[in-house]
VEXDREN-2710 file (C-alpha; in Angstrom, 1 decimal):
% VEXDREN-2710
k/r/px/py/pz
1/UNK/13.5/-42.8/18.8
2/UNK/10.9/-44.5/16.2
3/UNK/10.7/-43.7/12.5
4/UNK/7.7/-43.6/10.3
5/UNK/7.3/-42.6/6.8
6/UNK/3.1/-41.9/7.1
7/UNK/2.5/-43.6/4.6
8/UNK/-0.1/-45.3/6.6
9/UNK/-2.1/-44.5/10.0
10/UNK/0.5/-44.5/13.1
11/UNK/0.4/-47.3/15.6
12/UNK/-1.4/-46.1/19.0
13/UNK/1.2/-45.8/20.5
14/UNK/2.8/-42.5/19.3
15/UNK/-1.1/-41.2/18.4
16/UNK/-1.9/-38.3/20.2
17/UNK/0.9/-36.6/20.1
18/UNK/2.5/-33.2/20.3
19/UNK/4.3/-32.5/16.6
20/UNK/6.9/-29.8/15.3
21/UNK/6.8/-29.5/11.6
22/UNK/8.9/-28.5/9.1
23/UNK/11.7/-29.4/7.1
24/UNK/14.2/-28.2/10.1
25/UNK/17.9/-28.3/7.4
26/UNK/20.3/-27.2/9.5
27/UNK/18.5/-28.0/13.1
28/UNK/19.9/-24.5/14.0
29/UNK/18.7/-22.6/17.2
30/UNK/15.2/-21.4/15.2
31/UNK/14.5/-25.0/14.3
32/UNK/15.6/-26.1/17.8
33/UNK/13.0/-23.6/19.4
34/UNK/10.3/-24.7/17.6
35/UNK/10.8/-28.7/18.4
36/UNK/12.1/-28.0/21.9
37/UNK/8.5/-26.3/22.3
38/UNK/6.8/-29.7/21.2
39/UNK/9.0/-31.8/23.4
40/UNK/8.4/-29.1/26.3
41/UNK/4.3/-29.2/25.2
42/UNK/4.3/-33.2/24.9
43/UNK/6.2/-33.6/28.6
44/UNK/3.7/-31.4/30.4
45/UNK/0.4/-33.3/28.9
46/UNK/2.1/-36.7/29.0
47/UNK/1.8/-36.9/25.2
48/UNK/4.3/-38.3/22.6
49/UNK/6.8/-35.8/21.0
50/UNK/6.4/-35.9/17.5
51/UNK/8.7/-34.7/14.7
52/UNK/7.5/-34.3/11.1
53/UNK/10.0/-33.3/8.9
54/UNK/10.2/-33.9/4.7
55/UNK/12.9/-35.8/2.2
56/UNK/14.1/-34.7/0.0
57/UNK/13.9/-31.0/0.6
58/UNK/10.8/-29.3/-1.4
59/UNK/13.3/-26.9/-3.4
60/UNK/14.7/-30.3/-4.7
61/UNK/11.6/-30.9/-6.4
62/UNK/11.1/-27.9/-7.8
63/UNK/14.1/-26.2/-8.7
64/UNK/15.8/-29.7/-9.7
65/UNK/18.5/-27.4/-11.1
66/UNK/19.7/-25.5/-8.3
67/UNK/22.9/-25.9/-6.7
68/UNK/23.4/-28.2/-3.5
69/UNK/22.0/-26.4/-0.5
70/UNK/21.9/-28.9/2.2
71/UNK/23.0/-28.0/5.8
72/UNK/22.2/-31.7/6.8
73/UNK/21.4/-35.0/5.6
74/UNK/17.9/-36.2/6.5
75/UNK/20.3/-39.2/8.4
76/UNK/22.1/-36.2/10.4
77/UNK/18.9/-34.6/11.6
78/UNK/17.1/-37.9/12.6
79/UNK/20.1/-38.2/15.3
80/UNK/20.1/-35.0/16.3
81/UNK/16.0/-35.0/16.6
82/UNK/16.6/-38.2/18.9
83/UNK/20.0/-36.4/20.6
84/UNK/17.1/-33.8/21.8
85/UNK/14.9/-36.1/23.1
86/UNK/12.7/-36.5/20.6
87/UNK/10.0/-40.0/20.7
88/UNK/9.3/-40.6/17.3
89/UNK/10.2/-38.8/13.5
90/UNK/7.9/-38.9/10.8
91/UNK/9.7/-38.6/7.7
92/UNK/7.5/-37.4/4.3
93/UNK/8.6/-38.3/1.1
94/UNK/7.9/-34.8/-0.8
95/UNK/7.6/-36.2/-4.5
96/UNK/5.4/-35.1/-6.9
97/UNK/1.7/-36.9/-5.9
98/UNK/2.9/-35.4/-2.7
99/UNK/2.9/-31.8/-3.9
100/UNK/-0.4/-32.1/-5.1
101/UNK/-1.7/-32.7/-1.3
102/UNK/-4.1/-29.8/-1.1
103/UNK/-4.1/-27.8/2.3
104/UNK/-7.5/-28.9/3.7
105/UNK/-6.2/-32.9/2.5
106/UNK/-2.7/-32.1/4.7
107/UNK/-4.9/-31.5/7.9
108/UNK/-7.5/-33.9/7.4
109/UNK/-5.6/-37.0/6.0
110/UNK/-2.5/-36.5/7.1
111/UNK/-2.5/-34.6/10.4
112/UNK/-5.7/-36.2/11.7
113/UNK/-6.2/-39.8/9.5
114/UNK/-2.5/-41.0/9.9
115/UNK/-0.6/-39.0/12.4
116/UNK/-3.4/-38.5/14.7
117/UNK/-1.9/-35.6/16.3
118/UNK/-3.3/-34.0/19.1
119/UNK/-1.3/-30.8/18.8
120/UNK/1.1/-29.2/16.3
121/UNK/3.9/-26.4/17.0
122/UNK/5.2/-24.4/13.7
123/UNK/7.9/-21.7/12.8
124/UNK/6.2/-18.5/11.4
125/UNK/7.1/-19.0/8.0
126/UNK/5.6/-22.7/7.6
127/UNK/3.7/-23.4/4.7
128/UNK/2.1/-26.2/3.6
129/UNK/-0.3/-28.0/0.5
130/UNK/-0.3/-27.5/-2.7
131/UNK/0.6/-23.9/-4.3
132/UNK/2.0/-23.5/0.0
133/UNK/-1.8/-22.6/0.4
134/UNK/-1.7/-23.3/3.9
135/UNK/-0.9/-21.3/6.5
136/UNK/-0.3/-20.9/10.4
137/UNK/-3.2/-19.0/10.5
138/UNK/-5.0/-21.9/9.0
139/UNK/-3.7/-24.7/11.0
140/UNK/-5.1/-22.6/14.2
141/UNK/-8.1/-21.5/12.8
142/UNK/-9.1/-25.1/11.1
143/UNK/-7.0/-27.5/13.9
144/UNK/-9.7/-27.6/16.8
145/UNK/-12.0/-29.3/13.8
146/UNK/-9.8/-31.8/13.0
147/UNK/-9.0/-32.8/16.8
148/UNK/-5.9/-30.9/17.0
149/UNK/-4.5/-27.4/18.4
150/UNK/-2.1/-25.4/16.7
151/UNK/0.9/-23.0/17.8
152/UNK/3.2/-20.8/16.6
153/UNK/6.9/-20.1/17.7
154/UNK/8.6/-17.0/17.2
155/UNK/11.8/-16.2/15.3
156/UNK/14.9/-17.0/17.1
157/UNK/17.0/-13.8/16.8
158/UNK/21.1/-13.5/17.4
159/UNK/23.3/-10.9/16.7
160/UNK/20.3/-8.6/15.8
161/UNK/19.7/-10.7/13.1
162/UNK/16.7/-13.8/12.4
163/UNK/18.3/-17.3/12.8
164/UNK/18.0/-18.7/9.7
165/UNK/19.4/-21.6/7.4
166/UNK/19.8/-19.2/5.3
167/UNK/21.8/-17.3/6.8
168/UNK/23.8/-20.3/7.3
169/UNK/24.7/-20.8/4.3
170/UNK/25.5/-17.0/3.8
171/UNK/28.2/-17.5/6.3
172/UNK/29.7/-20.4/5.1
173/UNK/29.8/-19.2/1.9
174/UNK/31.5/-16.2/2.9
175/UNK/34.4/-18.5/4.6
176/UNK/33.4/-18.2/8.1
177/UNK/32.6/-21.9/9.8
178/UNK/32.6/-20.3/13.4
179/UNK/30.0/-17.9/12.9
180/UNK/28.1/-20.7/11.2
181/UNK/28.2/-22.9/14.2
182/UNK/26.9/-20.2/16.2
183/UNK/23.9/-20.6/15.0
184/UNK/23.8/-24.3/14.4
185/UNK/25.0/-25.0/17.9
186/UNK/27.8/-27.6/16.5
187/UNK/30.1/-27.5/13.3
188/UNK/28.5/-27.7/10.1
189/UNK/29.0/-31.7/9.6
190/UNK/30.0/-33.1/6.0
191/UNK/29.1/-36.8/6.2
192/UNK/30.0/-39.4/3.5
193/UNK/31.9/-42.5/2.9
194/UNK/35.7/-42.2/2.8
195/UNK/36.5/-42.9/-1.4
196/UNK/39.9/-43.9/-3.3
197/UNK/41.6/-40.7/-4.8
198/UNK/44.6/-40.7/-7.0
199/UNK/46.9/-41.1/-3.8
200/UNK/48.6/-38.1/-4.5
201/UNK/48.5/-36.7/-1.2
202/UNK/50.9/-39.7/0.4
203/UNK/53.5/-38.9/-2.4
204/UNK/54.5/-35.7/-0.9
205/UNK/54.0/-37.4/2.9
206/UNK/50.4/-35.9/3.0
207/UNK/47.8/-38.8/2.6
208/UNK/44.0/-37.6/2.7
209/UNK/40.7/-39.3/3.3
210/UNK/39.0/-38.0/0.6
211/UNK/35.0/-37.8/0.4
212/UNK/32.4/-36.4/-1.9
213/UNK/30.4/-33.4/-1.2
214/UNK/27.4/-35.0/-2.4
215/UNK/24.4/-32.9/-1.7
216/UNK/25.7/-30.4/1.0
217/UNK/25.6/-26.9/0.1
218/UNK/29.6/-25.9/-1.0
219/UNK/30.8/-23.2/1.4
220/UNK/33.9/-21.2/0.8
221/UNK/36.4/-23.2/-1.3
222/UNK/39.6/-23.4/0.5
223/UNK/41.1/-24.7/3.6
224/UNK/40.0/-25.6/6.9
225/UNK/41.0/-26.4/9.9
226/UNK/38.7/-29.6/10.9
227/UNK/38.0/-32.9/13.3
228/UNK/36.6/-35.8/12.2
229/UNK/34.3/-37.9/13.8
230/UNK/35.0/-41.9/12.8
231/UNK/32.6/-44.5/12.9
232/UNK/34.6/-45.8/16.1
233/UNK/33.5/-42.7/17.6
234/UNK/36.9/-41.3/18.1
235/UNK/37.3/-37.7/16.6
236/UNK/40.4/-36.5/15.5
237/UNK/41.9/-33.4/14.2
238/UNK/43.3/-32.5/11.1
239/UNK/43.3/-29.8/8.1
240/UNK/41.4/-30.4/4.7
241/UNK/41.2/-28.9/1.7
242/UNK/37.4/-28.2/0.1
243/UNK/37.6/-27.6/-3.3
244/UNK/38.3/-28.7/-7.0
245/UNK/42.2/-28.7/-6.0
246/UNK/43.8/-26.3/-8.4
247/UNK/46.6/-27.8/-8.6
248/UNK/46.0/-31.0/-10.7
249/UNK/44.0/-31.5/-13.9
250/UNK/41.2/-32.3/-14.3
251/UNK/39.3/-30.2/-12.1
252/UNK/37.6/-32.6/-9.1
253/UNK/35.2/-31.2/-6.5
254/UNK/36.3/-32.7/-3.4
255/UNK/36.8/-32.8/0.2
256/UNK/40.4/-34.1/1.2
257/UNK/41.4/-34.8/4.7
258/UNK/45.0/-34.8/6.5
259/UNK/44.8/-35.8/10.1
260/UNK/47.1/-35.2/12.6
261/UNK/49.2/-38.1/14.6
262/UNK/47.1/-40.9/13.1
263/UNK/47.6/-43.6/10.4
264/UNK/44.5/-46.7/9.2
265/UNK/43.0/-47.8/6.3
266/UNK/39.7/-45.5/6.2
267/UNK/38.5/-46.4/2.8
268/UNK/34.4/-47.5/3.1
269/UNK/33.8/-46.1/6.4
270/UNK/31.5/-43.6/7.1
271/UNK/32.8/-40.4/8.5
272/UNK/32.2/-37.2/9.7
273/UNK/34.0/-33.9/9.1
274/UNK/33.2/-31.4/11.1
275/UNK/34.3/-27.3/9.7
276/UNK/35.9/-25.6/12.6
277/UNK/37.8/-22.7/11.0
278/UNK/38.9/-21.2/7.3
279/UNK/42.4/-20.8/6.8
280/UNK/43.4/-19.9/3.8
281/UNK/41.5/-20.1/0.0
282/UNK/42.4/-22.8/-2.5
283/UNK/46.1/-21.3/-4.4
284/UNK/47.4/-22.9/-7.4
285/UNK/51.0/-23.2/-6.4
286/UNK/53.9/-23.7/-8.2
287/UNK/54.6/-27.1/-8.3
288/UNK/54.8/-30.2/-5.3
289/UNK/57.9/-28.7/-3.4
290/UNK/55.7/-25.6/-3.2
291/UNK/52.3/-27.3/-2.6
292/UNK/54.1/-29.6/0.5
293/UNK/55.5/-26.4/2.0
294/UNK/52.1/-25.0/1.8
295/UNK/50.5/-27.8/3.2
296/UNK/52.8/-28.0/6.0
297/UNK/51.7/-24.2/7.2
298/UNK/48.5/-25.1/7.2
299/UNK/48.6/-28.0/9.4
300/UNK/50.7/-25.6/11.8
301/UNK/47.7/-22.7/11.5
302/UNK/45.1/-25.8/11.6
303/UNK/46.5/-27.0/15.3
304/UNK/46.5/-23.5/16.6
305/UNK/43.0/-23.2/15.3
306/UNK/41.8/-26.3/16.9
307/UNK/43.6/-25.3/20.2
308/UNK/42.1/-22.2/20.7
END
């Protein structure tokens, strides 16, 4: 798949294409109906299938304050975008000249000057331009003058309820992983770069790979059972505990990371941990005899989860 920030006109190669836009966090089954339909769209006409999705996240620019939200990375949904069979991404920087791109500006400079689009599919609830003064309504009324058609995909539905991101988050706020990647179609995925900790963990025969949660939304502290995918590709399982680990002063927000039957040096590497179920919440214990006997429940309740 080929990446393009838009910045300028695309090469003619990928002109003429069939584009799904939106931010599309989470790449859950709404998201995945509405870019399946431009891939579907862009095979039947021959066309390119075109992804145009924003970094970081509008809300980040304005509601700097608000708590991390993220279901992915914008690194996370480029594969996946690709994994679907996707030909090329366009990835928007949303800053703040960017915010300031009126509606008519967004179809006639962006969608027609640089992306050259010759069709465009959209969830209901898309917005776009400054003050999210455009509309679906105007992207199909105004398209056809700008060389481009415009359609709109329905809300995906499960369990009586619209698919959503946020609804997502709901879930894995609430503690429940499962139901999350129900919706998501995979685990929800905590990327980062395995980082020295204080090296408690191998004190009391427990040694994590620790990562930060950087800018993922935090779902339920406490402790899951997980696998991790490593940068070798392997994926192993294990049990981790996400939280600011009650138990020792000071306070650190953290995710920390047995495995199961596996020993190496981690530290640097990028990994993945995936959320597969919630065992228990995070319980200040009393003391390291306590915490180890603890610990050593969980890994038994975290292999039964992963078996099942």
């Amino acid at each position: 798949m080929q990446l393009f920030d838009g910045t300028g006109p695309l090469p003619e190669r990928v002109r003429g294409g069939i584009a799904a836009l939106g931010n599309f966090d989470g790449f859950h089954l709404g998201h995945q109906a509405v870019v399946g339909r431009a891939r579907d769209r862009a095979r039947a006409e021959g066309r390119p299938a075109l992804v145009v999705t924003f970094d970081p996240h509008p809300s980040r620019l304005f509601r700097p304050d608000a708590p991390p939200f993220a279901l992915t990375t914008v690194a996370q949904r480029l594969r996946l975008f690709e994994a679907f069979g996707m030909d090329a991404a366009i990835v928007l920087s949303f800053d703040a000249a960017f915010a300031q791109v009126t509606a008519a500006e967004f179809l006639s400079v962006w969608l027609r000057d640089r992306l050259g689009v010759a069709g465009v599919v959209t969830g209901e609830d898309f917005t776009f331009g400054k003050g999210r003064g455009g509309t679906t309504a105007l992207l199909a009324s105004e398209g056809p003058a700008h060389g481009f058609s415009a359609e709109t995909v329905e809300a995906v539905t499960g369990a009586g309820e619209v698919v959503s991101s946020t609804r997502i988050r709901s879930l894995l706020q609430a503690g429940d992983p499962a139901g999350a990647a129900r919706l998501l179609t995979r685990p929800f995925t905590i990327e980062g770069v395995v980082e020295h900790g204080d090296k408690r963990g191998r004190t009391i025969d427990f040694p994590t790979a620790n990562v930060a949660l950087g800018p993922y939304l935090r779902p339920a502290y406490g402790v899951y059972a997980v696998r991790m995918a490593m940068a070798d590709g392997r994926r192993v399982d294990g049990v981790a505990n996400l939280g600011i680990r009650p138990m020792f002063d000071p306070p650190k927000e953290l995710l920390e990371t047995y495995l199961f039957d596996w020993s190496g040096d981690l530290y640097g590497q990028t990994v993945g941990v995936e959320l597969h179920g919630f065992i228990r919440p995070e319980w200040k214990l009393d003391g390291l005899a306590a915490l180890k006997a603890q610990i050593a429940k969980d890994c038994d309740a975290a292999r039964a989860l992963l078996k099942g």
